[in-house]
C-alpha positions in Angstrom: 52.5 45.9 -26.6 52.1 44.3 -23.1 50.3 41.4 -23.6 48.6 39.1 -26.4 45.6 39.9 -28.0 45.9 43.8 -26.3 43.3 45.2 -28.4 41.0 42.3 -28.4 40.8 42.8 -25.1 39.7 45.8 -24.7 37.3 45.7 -26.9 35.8 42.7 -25.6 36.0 43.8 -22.0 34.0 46.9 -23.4 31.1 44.5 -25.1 30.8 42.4 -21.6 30.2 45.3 -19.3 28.1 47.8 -22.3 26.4 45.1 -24.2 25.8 42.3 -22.3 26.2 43.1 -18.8 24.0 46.7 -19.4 26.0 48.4 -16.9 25.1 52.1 -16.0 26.4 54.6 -13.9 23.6 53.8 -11.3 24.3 49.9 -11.2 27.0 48.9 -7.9 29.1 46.4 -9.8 30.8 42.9 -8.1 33.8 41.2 -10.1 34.2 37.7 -8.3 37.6 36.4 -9.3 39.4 33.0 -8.1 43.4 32.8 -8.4 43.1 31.0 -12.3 41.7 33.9 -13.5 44.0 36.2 -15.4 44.7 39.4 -13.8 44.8 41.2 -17.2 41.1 40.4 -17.7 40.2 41.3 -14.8 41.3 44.3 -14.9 40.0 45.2 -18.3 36.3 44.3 -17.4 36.7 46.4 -14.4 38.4 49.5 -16.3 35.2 49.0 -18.5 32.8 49.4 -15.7 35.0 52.4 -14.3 35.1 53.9 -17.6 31.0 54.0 -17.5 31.0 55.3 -13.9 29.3 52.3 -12.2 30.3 52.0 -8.7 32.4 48.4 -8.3 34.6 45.9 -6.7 36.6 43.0 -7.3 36.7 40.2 -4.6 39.5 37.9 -5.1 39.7 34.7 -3.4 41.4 31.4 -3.3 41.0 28.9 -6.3 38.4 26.1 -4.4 38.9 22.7 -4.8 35.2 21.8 -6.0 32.4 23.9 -7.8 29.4 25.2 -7.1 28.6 24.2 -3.0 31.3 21.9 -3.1 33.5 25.5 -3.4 32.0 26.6 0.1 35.0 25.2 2.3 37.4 26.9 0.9 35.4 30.5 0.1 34.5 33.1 2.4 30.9 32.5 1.1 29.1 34.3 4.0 30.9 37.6 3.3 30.7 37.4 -0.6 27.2 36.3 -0.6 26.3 39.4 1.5 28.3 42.1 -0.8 27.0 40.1 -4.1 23.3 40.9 -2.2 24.4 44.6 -1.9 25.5 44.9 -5.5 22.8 45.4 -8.4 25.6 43.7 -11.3 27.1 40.5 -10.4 30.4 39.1 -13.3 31.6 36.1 -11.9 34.9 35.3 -13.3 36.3 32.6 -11.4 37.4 29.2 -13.0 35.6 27.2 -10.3 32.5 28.5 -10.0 30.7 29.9 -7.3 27.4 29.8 -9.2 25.0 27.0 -7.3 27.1 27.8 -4.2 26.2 29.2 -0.6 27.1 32.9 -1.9 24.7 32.7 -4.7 21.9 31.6 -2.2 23.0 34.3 0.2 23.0 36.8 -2.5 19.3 35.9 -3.8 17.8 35.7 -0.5 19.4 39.6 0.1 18.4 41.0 -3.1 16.3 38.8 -5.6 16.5 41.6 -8.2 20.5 41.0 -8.6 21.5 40.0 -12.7 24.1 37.7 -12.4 26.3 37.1 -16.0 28.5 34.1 -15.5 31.4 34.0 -17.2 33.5 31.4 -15.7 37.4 31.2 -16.5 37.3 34.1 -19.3 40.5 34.6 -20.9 41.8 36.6 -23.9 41.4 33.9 -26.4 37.9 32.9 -25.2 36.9 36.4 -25.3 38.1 37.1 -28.7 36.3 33.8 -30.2 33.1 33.9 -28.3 32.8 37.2 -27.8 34.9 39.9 -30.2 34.2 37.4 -33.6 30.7 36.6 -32.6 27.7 37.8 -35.0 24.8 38.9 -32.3 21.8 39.1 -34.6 22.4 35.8 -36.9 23.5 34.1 -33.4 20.0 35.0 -31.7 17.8 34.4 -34.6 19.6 31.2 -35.3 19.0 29.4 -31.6 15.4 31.1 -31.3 14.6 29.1 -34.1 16.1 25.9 -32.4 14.8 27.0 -29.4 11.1 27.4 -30.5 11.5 23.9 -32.6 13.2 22.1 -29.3 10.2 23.4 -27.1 7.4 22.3 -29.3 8.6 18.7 -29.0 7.6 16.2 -27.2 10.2 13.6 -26.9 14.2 13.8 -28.1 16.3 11.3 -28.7 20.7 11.7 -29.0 23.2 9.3 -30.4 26.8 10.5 -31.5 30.0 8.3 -32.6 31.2 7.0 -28.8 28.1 5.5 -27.7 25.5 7.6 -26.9 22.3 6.7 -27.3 19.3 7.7 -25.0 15.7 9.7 -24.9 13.9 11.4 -22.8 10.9 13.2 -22.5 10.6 17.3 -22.5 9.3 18.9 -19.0 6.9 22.1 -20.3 6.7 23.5 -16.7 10.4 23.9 -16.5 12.2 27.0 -18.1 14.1 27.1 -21.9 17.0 29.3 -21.7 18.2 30.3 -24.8 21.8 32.3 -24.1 22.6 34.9 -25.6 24.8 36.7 -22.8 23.0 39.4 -22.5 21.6 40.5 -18.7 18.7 42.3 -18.8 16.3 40.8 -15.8 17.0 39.4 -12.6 18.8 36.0 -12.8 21.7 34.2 -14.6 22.5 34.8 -18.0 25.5 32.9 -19.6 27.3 33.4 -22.7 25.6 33.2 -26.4 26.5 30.0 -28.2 24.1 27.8 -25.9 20.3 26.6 -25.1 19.6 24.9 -21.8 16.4 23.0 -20.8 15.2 20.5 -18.4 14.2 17.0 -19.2 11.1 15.6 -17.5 11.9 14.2 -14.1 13.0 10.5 -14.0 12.2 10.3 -17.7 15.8 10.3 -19.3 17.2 6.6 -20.2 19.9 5.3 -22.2 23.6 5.7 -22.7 25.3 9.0 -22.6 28.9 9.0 -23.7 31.2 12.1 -22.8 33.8 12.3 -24.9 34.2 16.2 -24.8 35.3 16.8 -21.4 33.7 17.0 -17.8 33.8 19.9 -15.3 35.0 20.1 -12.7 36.3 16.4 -12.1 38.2 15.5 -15.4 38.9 18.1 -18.1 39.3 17.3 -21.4 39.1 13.0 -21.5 41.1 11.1 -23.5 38.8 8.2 -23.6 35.1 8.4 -23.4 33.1 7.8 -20.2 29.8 6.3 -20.8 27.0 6.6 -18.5 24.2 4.2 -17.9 21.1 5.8 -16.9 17.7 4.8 -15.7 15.0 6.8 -14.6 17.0 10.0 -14.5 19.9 8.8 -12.5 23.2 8.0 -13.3 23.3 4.0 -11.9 26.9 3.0 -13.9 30.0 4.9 -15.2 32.0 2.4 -17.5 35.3 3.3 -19.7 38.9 3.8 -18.9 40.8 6.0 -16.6 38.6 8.9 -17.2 35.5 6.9 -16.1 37.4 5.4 -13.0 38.2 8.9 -12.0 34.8 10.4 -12.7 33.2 7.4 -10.9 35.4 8.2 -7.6 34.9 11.9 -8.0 31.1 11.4 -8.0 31.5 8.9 -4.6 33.1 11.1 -2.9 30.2 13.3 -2.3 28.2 10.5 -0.5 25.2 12.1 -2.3 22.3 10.1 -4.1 21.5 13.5 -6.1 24.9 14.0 -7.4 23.7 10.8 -9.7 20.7 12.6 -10.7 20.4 14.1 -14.6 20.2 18.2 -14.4 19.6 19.7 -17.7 20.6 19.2 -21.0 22.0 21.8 -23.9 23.0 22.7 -27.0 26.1 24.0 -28.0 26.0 26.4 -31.7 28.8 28.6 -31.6 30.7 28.7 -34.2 33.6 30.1 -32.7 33.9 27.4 -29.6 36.3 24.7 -29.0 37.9 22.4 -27.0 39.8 23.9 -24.1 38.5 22.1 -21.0 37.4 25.2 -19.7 33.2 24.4 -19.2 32.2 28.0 -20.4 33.8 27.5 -23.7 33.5 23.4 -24.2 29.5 23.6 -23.7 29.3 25.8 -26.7 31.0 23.5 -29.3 29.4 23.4 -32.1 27.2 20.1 -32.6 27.7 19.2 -29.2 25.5 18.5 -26.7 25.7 19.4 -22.7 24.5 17.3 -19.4 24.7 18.8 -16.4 24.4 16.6 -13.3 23.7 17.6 -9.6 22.6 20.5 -8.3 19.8 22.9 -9.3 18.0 25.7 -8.1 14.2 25.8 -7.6 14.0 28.4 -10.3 15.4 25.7 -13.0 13.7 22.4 -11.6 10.4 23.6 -9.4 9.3 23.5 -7.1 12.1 22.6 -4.7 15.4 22.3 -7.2 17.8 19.5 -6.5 19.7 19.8 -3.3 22.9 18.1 -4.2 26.1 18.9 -2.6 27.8 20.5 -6.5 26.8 20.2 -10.0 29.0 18.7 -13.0 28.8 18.9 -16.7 29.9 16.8 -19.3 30.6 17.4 -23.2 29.1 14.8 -26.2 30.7 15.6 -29.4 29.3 15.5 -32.7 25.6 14.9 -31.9 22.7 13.7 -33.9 19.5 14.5 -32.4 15.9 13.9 -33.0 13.1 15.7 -32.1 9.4 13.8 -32.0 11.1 11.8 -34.8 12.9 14.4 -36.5 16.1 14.8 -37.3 17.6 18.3 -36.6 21.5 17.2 -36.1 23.6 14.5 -37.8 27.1 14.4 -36.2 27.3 17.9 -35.2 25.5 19.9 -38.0 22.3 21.5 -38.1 21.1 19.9 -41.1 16.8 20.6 -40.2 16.0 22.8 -43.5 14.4 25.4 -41.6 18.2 25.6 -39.6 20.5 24.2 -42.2 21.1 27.8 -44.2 21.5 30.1 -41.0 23.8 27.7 -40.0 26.2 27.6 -43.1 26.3 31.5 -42.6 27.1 31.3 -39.0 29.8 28.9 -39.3 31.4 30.1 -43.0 30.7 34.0 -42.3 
């Protein structure tokens, strides 16, 4: 054996590029790779897509210091936005993502057609958890069913244990993703395990606690950081060191949109846990998921926000309303139209 969870691998690598990805031998496959990612993964999602006989490549680059836009100074983004725009299969691997960056803009402009599976800092124990032990069809019916419930409502309200507490209204113009991982039209899809949607513009208020983790600036937080918002924007971080530091990472973009609220999300996989690594920490179980910064015009029409990156942040152990509802109590489903697909999903 040359390395842990060998067989795991494999077979995950194989489910990635045959399942989810849909790779054929017609499709011209780019593997975008930063210098965290492990080789050995790498390597194994590109034997996959060899083994079907897609044309490919891998384009390794530096590790960048920031995410999304913020990643353009240290990325040739020019050159891997135009061969991402050539390609018909984009898996982006690297731990700092490139998604939201220059490249991806590039790579839209060139070919709008291009399905894009982001998959951010894969490793072998993420893959075997979210991927190899995951059940596909209980998964999917499981966050339709939220999802449908979710966009139905009107207004939602979150608490959890370290101090969040804040509402907002839903936006019906803007898209509900529910993720499932797999790419079969133009656009992103991410891993199963999460639902993203939009809040309506300037209409979020309250206190959001991380206590999770926060991507890119922090990692996993020791204490929580609690966020005052009005009207949408962040106007005061408060907390410890891990507040200080998100507080000075957000100033240092000069940016009034890098205050602004993105999305929120869901995380129900029952496999998921804390790692720090964004891909795998926004699929907790019971959690919820803000994103701040950046969007594209295809997530918040018509003109996206233009902000110079994107963060997200984890809140553990989420209650949740929905037009006066309750569908979560610290972190479990406990709606009764939810409550038994979840037992199975979490005990199966």
């Amino acid at each position: 054996m040359s390395g842990i969870l060998e067989f795991e691998l494999s077979k995950g690598a194989s489910i990635l590029v045959n399942e989810l990805a849909l790779v054929t031998k017609e499709d011209i496959v780019a593997i975008t790779a930063d210098t965290m990612c492990e080789a050995e993964v790498v390597n194994a999602i590109a034997g996959a897509v060899h083994a079907v006989g897609a044309k490919f490549m891998v384009m390794w680059y530096p590790f960048p210091r920031g995410v999304g836009k913020a990643a353009d100074p240290d990325i040739p983004y020019q050159a891997i936005g135009e061969a991402l725009g050539a390609s018909t299969v984009w898996i982006e691997l690297g731990y700092n993502w490139i998604l939201y960056s220059s490249a991806q803009e590039i790579a839209m402009a060139k070919n709008p057609n291009l399905r894009h599976i982001n998959a951010v800092g894969l490793n072998r124990e993420m893959f075997h958890r979210l991927i190899v032990r995951s059940k596909p069809a209980l998964q999917a019916k499981f966050q339709h069913k939220l999802n449908d419930m979710t966009k139905a409502a009107k207004h939602v309200r979150i608490t959890n244990p370290s101090g969040t507490d804040l509402e907002f209204d839903n936006d019906p113009n803007c898209p509900f993703y529910v993720e499932l991982g797999i790419c079969d039209h133009p656009g992103t899809a991410y891993l199963a395990g999460q639902i993203c949607w939009f809040p309506t513009e300037g209409s979020t208020n309250g206190t959001l606690a991380f206590d999770g983790s926060i991507s890119p600036s922090n990692g996993i937080l020791t204490t929580p950081v609690l966020l005052d918002i009005e009207n949408g924007y962040v106007k005061k971080v408060r907390g410890g060191a891990d507040a200080q530091k998100f507080e000075a990472w957000l100033a240092s973009f000069n940016d009034p949109l890098m205050y602004r609220m993105a999305h929120v999300c869901y995380g129900c996989h029952p496999n998921a846990k804390l790692t720090g690594d964004c891909v795998e920490d926004e699929r907790i179980w019971g959690s919820t998921e803000w994103g701040i910064g950046y969007l594209p015009a295809c997530d918040c029409p018509p003109d996206g926000i233009d902000a110079a990156s994107h963060c997200d942040g984890i809140t553990l152990n989420t209650s949740l309303w929905l037009d006066g509802v309750q569908i979560m109590d610290n972190g479990e489903f406990i709606h009764p139209d939810l409550k038994e697909m979840a037992e199975e999903l979490k005990n199966s």
